[in-house]
C-alpha positions as a Markdown table, in Angstrom:
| # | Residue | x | y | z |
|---|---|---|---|---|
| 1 | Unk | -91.3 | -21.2 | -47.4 |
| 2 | Unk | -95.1 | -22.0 | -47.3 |
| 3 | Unk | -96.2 | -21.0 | -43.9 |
| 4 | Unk | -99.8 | -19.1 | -43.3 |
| 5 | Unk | -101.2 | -17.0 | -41.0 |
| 6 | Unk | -104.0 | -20.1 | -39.7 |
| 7 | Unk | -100.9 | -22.8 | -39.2 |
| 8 | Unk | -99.0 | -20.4 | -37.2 |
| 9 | Unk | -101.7 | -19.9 | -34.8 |
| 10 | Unk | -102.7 | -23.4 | -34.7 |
| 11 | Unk | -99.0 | -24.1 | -33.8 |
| 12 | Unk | -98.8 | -21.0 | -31.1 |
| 13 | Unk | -102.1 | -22.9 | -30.2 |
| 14 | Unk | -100.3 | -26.9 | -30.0 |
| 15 | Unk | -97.1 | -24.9 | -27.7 |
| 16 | Unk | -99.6 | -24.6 | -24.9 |
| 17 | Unk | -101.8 | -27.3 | -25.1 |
| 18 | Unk | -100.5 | -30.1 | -27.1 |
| 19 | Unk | -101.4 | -34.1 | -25.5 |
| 20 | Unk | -99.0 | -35.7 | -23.8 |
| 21 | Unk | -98.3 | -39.3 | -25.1 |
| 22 | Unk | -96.1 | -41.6 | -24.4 |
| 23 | Unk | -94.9 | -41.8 | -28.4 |
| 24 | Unk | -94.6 | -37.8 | -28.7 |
| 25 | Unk | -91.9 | -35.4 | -28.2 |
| 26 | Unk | -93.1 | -32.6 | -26.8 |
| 27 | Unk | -92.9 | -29.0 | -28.9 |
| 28 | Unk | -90.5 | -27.1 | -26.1 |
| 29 | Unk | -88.2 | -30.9 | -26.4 |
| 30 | Unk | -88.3 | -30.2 | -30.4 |
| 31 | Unk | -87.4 | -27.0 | -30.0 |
| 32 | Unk | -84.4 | -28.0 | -27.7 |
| 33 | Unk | -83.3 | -30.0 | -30.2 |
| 34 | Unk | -84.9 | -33.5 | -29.0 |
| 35 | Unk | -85.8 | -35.8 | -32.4 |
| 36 | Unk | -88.5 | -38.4 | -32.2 |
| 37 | Unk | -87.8 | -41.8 | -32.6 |
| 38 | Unk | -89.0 | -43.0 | -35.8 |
| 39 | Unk | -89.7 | -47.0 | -34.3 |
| 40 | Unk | -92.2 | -45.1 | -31.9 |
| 41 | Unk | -93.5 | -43.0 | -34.2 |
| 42 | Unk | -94.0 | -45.8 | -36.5 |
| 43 | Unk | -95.4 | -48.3 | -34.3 |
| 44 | Unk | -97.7 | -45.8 | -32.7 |
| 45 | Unk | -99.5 | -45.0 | -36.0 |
| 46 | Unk | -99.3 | -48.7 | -36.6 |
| 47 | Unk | -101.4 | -49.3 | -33.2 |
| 48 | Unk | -103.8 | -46.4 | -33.9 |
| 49 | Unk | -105.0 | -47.5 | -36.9 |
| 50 | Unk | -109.1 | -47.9 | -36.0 |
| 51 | Unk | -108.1 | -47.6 | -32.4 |
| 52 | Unk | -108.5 | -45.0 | -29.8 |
| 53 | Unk | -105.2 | -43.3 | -28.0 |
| 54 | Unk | -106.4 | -44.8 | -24.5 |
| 55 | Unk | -106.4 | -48.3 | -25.6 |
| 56 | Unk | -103.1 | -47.8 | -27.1 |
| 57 | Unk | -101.1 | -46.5 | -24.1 |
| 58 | Unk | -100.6 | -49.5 | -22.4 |
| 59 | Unk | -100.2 | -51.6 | -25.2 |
| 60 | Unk | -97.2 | -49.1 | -26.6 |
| 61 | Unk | -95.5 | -48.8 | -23.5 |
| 62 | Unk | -95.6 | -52.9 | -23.1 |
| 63 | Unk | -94.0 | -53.2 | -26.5 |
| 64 | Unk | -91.5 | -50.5 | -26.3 |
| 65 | Unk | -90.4 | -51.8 | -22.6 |
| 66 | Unk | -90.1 | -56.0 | -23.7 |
| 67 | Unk | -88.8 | -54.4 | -27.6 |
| 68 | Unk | -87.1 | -51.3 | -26.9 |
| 69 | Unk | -85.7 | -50.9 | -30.8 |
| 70 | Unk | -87.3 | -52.0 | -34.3 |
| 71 | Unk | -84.1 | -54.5 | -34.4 |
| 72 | Unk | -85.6 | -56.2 | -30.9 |
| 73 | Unk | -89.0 | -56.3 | -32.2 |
| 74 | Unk | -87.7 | -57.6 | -35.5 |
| 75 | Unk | -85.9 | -60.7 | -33.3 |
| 76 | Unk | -88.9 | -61.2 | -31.3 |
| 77 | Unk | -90.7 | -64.8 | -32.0 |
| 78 | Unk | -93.9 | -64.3 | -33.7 |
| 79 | Unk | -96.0 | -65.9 | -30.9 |
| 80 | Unk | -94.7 | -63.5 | -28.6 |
| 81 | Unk | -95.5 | -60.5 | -30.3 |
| 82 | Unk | -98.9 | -61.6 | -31.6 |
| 83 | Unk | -99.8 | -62.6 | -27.7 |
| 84 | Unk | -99.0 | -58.9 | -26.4 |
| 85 | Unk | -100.8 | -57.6 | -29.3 |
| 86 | Unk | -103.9 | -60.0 | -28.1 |
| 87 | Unk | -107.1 | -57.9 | -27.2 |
| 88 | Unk | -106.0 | -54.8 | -29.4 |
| 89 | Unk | -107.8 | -56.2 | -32.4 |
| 90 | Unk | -107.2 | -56.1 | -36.1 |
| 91 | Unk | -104.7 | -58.8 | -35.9 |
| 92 | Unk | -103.3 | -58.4 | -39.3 |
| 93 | Unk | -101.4 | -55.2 | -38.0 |
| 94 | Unk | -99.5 | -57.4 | -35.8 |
| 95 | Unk | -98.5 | -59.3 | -38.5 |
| 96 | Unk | -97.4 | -56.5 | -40.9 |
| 97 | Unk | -95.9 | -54.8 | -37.7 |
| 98 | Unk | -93.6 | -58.1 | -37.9 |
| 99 | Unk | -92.7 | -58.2 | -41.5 |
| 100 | Unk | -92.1 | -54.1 | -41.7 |
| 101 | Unk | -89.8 | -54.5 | -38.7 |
| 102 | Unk | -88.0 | -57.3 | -40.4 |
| 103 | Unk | -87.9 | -55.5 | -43.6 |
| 104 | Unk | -86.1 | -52.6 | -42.1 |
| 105 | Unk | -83.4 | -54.9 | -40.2 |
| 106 | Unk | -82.7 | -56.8 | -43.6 |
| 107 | Unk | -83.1 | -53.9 | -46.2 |
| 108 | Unk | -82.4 | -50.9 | -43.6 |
| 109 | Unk | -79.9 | -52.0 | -41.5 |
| 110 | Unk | -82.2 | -51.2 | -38.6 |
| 111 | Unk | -82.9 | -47.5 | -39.5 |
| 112 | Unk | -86.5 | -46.2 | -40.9 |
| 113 | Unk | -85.8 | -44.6 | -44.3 |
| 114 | Unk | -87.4 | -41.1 | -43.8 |
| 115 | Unk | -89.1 | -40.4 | -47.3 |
| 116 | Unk | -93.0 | -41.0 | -47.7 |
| 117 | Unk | -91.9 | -42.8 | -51.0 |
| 118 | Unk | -89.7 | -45.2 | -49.2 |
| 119 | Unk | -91.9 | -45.5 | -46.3 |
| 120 | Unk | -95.1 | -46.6 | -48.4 |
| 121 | Unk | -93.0 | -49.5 | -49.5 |
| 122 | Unk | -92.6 | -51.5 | -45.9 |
| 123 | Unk | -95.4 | -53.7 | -45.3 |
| 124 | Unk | -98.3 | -52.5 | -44.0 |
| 125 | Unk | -97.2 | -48.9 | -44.4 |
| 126 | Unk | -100.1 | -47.3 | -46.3 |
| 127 | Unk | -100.7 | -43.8 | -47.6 |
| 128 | Unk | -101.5 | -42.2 | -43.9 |
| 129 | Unk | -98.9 | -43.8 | -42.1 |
| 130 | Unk | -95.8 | -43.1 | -44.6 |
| 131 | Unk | -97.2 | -39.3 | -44.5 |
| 132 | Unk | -97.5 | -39.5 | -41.0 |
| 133 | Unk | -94.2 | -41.2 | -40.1 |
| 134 | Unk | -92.5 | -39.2 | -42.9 |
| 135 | Unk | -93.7 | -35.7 | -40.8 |
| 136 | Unk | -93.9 | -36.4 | -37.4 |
| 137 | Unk | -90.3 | -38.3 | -37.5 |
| 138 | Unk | -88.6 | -36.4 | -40.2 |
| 139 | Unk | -90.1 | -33.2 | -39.9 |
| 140 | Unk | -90.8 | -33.2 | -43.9 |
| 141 | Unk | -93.9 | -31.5 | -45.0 |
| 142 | Unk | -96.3 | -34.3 | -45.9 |
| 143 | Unk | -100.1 | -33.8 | -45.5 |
| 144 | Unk | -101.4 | -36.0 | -43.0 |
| 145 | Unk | -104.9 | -36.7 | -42.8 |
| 146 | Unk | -107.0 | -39.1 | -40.5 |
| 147 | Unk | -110.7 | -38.9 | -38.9 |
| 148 | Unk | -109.7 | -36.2 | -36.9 |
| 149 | Unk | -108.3 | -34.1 | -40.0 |
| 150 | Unk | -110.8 | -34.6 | -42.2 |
| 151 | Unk | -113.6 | -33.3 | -39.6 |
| 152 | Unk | -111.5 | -30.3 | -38.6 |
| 153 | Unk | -111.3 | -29.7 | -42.6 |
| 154 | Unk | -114.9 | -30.4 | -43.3 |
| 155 | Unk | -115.8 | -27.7 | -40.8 |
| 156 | Unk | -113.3 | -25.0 | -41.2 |
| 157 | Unk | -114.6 | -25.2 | -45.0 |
| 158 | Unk | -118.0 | -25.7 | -44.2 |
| 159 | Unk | -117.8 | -28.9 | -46.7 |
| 160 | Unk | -121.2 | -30.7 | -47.1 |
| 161 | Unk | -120.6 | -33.7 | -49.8 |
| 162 | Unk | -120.6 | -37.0 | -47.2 |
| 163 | Unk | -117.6 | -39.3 | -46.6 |
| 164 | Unk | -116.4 | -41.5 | -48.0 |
| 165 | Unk | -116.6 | -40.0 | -50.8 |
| 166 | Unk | -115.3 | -36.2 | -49.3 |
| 167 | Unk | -112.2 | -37.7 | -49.1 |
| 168 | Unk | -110.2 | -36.0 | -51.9 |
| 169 | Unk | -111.4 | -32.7 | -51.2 |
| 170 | Unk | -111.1 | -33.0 | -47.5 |
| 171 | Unk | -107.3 | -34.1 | -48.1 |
| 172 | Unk | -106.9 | -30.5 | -50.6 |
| 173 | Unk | -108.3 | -28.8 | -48.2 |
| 174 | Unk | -105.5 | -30.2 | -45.2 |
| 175 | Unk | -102.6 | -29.4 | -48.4 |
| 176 | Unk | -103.6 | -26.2 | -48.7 |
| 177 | Unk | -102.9 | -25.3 | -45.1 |
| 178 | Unk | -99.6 | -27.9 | -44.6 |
| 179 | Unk | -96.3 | -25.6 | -44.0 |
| 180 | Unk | -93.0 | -26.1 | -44.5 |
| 181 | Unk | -92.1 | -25.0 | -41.3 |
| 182 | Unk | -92.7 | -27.3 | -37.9 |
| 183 | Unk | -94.5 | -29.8 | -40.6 |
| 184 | Unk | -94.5 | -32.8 | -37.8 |
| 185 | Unk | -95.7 | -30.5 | -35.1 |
| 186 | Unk | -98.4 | -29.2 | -37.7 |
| 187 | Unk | -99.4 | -32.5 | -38.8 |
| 188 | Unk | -99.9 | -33.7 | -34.5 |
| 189 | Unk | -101.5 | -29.8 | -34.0 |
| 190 | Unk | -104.1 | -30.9 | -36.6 |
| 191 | Unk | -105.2 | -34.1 | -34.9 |
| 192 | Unk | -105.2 | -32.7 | -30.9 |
| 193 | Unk | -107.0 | -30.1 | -32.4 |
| 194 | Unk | -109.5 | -32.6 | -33.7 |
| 195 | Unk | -109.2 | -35.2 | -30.6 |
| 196 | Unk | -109.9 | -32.1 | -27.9 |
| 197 | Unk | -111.7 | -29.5 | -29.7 |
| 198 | Unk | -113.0 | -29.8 | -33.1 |
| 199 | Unk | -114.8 | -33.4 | -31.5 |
| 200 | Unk | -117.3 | -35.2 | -33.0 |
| 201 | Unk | -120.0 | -33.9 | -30.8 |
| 202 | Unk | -120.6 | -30.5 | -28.9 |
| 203 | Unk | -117.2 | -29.3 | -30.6 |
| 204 | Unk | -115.8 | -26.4 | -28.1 |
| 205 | Unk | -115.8 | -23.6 | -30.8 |
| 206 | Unk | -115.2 | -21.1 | -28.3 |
| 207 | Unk | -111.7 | -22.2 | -27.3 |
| 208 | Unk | -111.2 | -22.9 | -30.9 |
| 209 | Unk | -107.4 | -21.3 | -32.6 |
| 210 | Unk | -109.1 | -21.4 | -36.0 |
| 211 | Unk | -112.6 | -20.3 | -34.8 |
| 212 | Unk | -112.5 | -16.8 | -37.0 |
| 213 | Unk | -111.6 | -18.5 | -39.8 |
| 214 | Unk | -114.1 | -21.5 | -39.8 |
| 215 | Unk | -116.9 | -21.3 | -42.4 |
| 216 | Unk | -118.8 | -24.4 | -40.6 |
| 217 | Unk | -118.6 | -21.7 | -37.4 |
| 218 | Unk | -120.0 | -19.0 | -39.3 |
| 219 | Unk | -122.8 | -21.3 | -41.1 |
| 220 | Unk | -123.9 | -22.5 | -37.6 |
| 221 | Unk | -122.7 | -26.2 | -39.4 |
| 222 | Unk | -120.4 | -27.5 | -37.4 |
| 223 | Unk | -121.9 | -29.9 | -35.3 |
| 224 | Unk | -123.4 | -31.4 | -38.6 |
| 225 | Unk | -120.2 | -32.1 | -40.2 |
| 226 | Unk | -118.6 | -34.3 | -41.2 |
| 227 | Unk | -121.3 | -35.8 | -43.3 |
| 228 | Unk | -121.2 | -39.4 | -43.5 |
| 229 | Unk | -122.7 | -41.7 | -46.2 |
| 230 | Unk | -125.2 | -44.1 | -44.2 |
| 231 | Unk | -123.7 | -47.6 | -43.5 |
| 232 | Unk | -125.4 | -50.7 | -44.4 |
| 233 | Unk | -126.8 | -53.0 | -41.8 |
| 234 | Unk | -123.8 | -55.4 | -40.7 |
| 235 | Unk | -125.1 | -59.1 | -41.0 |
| 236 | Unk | -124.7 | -61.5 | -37.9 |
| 237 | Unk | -122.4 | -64.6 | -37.9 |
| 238 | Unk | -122.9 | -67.6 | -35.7 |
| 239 | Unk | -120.3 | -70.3 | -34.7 |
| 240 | Unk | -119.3 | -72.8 | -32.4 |
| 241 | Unk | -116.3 | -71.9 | -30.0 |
| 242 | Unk | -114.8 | -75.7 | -27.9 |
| 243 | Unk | -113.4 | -75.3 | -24.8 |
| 244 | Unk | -111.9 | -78.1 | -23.9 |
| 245 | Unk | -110.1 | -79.1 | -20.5 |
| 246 | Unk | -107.7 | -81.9 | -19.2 |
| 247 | Unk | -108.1 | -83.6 | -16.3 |
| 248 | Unk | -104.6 | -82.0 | -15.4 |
| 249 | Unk | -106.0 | -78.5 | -16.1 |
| 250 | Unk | -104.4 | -78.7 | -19.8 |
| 251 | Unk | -106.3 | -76.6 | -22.2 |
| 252 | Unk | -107.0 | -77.7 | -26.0 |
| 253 | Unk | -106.0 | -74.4 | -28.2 |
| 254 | Unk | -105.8 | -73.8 | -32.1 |
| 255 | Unk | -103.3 | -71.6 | -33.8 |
| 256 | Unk | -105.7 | -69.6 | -36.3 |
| 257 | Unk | -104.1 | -69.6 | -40.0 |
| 258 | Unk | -102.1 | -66.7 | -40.8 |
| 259 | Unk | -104.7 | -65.4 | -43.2 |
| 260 | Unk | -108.2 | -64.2 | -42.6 |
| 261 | Unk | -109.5 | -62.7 | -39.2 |
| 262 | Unk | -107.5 | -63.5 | -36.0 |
| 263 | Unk | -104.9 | -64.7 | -38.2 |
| 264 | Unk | -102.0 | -66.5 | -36.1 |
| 265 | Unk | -103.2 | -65.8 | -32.9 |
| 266 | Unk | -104.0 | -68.3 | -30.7 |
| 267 | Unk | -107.7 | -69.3 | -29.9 |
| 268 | Unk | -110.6 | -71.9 | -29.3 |
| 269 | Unk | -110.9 | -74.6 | -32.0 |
| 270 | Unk | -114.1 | -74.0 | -33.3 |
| 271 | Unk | -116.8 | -74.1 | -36.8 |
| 272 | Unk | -116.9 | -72.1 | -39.2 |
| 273 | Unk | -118.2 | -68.1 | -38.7 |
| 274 | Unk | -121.4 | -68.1 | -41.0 |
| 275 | Unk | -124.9 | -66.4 | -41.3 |
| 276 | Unk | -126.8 | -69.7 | -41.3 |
| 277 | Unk | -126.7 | -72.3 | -38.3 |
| 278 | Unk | -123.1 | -73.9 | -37.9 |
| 279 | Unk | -122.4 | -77.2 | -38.0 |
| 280 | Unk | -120.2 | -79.0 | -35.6 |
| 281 | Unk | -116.8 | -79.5 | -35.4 |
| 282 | Unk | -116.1 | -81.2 | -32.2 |
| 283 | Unk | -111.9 | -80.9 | -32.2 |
| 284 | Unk | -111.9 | -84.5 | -29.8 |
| 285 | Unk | -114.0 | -86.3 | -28.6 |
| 286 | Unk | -115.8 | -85.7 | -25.1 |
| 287 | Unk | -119.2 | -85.0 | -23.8 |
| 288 | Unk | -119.7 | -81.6 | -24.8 |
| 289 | Unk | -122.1 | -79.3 | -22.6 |
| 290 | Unk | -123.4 | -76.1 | -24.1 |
| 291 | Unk | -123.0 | -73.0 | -22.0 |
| 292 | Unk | -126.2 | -70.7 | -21.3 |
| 293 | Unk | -125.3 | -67.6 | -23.3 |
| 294 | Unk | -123.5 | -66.6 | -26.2 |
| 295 | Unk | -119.4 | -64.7 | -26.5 |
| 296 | Unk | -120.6 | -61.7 | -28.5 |
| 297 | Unk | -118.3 | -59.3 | -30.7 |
| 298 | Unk | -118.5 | -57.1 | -33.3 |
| 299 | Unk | -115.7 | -57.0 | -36.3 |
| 300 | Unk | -115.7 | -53.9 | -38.8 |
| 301 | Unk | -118.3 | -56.3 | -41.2 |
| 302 | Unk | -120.2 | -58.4 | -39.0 |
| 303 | Unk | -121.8 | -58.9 | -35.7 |
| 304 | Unk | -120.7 | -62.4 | -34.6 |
| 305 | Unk | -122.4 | -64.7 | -31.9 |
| 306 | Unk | -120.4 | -67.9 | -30.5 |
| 307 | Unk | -122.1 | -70.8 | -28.4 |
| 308 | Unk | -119.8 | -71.7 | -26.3 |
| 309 | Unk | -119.1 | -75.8 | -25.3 |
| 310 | Unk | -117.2 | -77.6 | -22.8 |
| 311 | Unk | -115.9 | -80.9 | -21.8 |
| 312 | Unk | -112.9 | -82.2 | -19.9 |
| 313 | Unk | -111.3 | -85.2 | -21.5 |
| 314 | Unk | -109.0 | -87.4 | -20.3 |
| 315 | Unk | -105.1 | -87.6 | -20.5 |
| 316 | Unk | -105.1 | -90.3 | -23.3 |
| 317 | Unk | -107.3 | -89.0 | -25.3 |
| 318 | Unk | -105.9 | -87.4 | -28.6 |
| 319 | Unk | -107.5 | -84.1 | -29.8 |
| 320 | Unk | -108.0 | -84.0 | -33.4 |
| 321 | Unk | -107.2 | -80.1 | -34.1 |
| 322 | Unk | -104.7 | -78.1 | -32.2 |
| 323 | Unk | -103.3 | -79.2 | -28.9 |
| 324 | Unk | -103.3 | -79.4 | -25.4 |
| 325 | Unk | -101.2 | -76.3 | -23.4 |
| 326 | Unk | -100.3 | -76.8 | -20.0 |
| 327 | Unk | -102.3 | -74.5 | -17.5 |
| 328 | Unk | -98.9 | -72.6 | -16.0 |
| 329 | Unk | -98.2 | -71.9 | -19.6 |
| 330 | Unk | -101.8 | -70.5 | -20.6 |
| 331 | Unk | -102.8 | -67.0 | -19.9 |
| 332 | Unk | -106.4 | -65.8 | -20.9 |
| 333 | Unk | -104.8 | -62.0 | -22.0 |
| 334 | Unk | -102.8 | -63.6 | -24.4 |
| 335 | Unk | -106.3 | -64.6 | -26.2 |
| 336 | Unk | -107.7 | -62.3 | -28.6 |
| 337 | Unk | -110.8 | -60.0 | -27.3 |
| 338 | Unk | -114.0 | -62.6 | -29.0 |
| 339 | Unk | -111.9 | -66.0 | -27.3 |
| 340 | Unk | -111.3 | -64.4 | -23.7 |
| 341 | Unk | -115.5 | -63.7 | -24.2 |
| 342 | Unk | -115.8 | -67.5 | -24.5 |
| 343 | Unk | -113.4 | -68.6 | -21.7 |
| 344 | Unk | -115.1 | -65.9 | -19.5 |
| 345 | Unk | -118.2 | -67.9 | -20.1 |
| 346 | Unk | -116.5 | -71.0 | -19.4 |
| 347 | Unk | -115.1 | -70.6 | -16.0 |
């Protein structure tokens, strides 16, 4: 049984200070014989993915309380689930979150299959996430590596060469020290280890399990490392967001396409997101006021800047793209993060 002298300290080290989230079991609850839940474990690595544990706290504990089980979930209406995922971004996750749960319902018969090979085939189930799943659920020994892994890896080996391109070293590296005992407490040791100490700035070396045997420590490196290839300049998109009222408080709304950013989530009817100057596309017609300001986000590849415009239109009057929503049945937090900036600016 592969088990070494640095994973059994870090896992003396995760008994005493491991995180308490609301998707973990803790290591004295393993121990007692307490399995995780492999829906929770799933959909928290599904809801992590380029987002930090405190925004995803509230949103997990919403989901698990309204869809309790991945057969729930996989019953839900799609409009439901993509309005309490509004505001955590990356919408297609929401999506694939919908199809995997569906998938394991149909194929499964509700229950998560518990190999990384069968994992990586459910929708949006990628490398990480069946490794991850595969471990922390099913306690199989699976190397699991995210930002917080490869920066603990890049230090304890002293490892120069920049990501992205460290990558597949970094990921040797976090093999070479995976046991086959505890693997899914390993695996969470790695990246509280990573979240509390080994952080990306002023790194507490000092209260460090693994200090002795870190060549970044011993190089005077750490804070250096990761390396990271420097990222090009991300271009700046412009577009037109409509707000538009009824005189009975009824507000116009577009359901996005499924595809392409914000896909299927609800929104402002609006132009088209480009680097030039957009040109209009008024959804009905009104006299349209342009706010002071702009609604201001950044997505992973560009920096986008909406004008925001207004009118209130009367009750005949026919809108040409999406359609009116009564006002008791609208709820700004069921917008994604960039249309809540507009209707922020139009109140």
């Amino acid at each position: 049984m592969r088990e070494s002298a640095q994973s059994a300290d870090l896992l003396e080290w995760y008994d005493r200070h491991a995180r308490e989230l609301p998707w973990r079991i803790s290591p004295g609850a393993r121990r007692a014989g307490i399995v995780p839940d492999p829906y929770r474990v799933w959909l928290s690595e599904i809801m992590l993915q380029q987002t930090t544990v405190a925004a995803v706290k509230a949103y997990f504990e919403k989901f698990t309380a309204r869809w309790p089980t991945v057969v729930e979930l996989a019953n839900a209406q799609d409009a439901d689930v993509m309005a309490a995922w509004a505001g955590l971004g990356y919408y297609a996750r929401a999506r694939n979150l919908l199809k995997c749960a569906r998938v394991v319902r149909d194929a499964f018969g509700g229950v998560f299959p518990d190999t990384h090979d069968a994992l990586i085939e459910l929708p949006g189930v990628g490398r990480y996430t069946a490794a991850a799943v595969a471990s922390i659920a099913f306690d199989r020994s699976e190397v699991v590596v995210d930002g917080n892994v490869e920066r603990v890896m890049a230090r304890l080996f002293d490892e120069h060469q920049p990501l992205p391109g460290a990558k597949t070293v970094l990921t040797e590296y976090a093999a070479s020290l995976t046991p086959d005992l505890r693997p899914g407490d390993y695996a969470q040791a790695v990246m509280d280890l990573g979240a509390t100490i080994c952080t990306p700035k002023r790194p507490a070396c000092g209260l460090c399990p693994w200090r002795r045997n870190c060549a970044a420590w011993d190089a005077g490196t750490a804070e250096e490392l990761p390396k990271k290839t420097p990222k090009k300049k991300k271009p700046i998109r412009h577009g037109i967001a409509y707000v538009a009222r009824r005189v009975d408080g009824a507000i116009l709304l577009e359901r996005r396409p499924d595809s392409g950013l914000l896909g299927g989530m609800l929104g402002w009817p609006g132009s088209d997101w480009i680097e030039g100057t957009p040109e209009e596309a008024t959804p009905i017609r009104a006299e349209w006021k342009t706010l002071n300001g702009e609604a201001r986000h950044t997505f992973t590849h560009f920096h986008l800047r909406l004008t925001v415009k207004t009118a209130l239109v009367p009750m005949d009057r026919k809108p040409l793209r999406g359609e009116f929503v009564d006002q008791a049945d609208f709820s700004p937090a069921d917008l994604p993060t960039v249309m809540r900036k507009a209707f922020d600016l139009s109140r």
